[in-house]
N, C-alpha and C positions, 0 to 999 in steps of 0.2 A: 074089690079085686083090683089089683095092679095089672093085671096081664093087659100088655095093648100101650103099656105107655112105659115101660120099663128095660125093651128088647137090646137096645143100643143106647149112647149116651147123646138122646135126640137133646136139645136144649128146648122144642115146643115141649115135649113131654114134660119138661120138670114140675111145671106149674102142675097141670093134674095129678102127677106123682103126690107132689108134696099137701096135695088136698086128700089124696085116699088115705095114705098116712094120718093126717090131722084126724080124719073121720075116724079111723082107726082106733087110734091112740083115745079119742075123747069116749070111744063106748067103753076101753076096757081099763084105762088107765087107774081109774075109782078102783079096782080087782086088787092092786097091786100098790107095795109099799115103793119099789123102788123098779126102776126100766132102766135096763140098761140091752146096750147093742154092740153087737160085735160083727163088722163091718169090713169088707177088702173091695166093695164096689163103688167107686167114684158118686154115680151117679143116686146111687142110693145114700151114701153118704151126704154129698149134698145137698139130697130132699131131706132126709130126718134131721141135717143140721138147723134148716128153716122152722123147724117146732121143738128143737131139742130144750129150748129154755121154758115154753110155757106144758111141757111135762116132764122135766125133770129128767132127761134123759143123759145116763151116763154114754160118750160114745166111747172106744175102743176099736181096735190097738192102740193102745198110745202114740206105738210111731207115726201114725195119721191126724191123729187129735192132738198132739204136742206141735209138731213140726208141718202138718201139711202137706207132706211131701208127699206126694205120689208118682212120684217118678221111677220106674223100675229100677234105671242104672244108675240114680243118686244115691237108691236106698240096697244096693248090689241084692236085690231081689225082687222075684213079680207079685203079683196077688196073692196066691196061690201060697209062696214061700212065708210069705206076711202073716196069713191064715192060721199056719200051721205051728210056726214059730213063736209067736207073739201069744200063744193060747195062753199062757200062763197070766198075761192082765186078766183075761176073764173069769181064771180059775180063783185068782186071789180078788178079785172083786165082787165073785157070787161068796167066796168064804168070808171076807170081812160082812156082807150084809148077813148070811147065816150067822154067825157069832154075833152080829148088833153092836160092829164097832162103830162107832160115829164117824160122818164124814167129816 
C-alpha cells in the first residue's frame, strides 16, 4: 500500500514511496514482458524514476521523460491537460509491444 506516503509531494515520503514501489514491481514484474507508466504526478514520477532501470520500466508522456519539464506555464498546460493530450504515446507504445515491434 502506498496510501500514507503519497498525499502531497512530502520529500520524507519519497524514500518509503520508492520502496513500496520496488516491493511492487519485484512480486509482479516476472508477470510481465514489458512495464510501462503513464504518469502526470511529480512525485510519483520521481519514486518510479528511482527503479525505472532495474525493471525495465518505460516512463511516459514523453514530455516529461524527454525534457523534465514540469512546469505548467513552460509547458502552456497543467497535469491534467498533459494526461489527456499526450494519450497517444501510450496508445502507440501498448500497439508497438502488441505487434512485437523491437525497441
Amino acid at each position: 500500500m502506498t496510501v500514507g506516503k503519497d498525499e502531497s509531494p512530502d520529500p520524507s515520503k519519497l524514500e518509503p514511496l520508492v520502496s513500496e514501489i520496488r516491493r511492487k514491481l519485484r512480486r509482479m514484474s516476472h508477470r510481465y514482458d514489458h512495464i510501462v507508466s503513464y504518469l502526470n504526478v511529480k512525485s510519483y514520477w520521481t519514486a518510479l524514476d528511482e527503479v525505472r532501470n532495474e525493471f525495465d520500466v518505460k516512463m511516459l508522456p514523453k514530455v516529461y521523460a524527454e525534457n523534465e519539464i514540469w512546469n505548467s506555464k513552460k509547458l502552456h498546460m497543467g497535469p491534467i491537460g498533459i494526461f489527456k493530450t499526450e494519450i497517444g504515446d501510450l496508445v502507440s507504445e501498448v500497439r508497438r509491444y502488441a505487434n512485437g515491434t523491437p525497441l
